[in-house]
N, C-alpha and C positions, 0 to 999 in steps of 0.2 A: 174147748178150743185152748188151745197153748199161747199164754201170753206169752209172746218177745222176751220180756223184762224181767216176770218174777219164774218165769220155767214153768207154771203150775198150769193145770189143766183149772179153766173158769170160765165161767158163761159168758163174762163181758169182758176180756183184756185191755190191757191199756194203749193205745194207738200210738201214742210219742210220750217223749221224757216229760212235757209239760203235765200231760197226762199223768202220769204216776207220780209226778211231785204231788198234786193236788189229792191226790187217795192219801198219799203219806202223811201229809199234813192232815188227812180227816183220821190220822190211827189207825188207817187200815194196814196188819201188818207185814203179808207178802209183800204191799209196794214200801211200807215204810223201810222192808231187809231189800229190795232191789235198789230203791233209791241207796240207800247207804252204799252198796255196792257199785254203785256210778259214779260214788264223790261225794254225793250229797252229804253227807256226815249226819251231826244228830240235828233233832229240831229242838230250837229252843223251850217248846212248850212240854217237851219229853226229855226233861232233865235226869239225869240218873238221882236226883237228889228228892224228887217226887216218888220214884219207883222205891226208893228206900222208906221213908216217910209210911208210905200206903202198906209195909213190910215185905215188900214185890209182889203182893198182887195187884191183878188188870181189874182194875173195874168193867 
């Protein structure tokens, strides 16, 4: 199924924007790149200053 939000073909999509904030916030990253895309900007817990630190890899 085609989520709304992130474009992408996924089993479960996200039903409203409340909805995709809360994937965003769990690091999920389709919705964390939709949300940004809606305004939301970054989350504080996903500092670019962490992604450097860890030397850009995802754990």
């Amino acid at each position: 199924m085609i989520c709304a939000f992130c474009q992408q073909d996924v089993n479960d999509p996200c039903h409203n924007i409340q909805e995709m904030q809360q994937r965003a916030e769990s690091h999920i990253d389709r919705c964390e790149n939709a949300f940004e895309r809606q305004g939301g900007g970054n989350h504080p817990q996903r500092a670019p200053s962490t992604d450097i630190q860890s030397g850009g890899r995802k754990n």
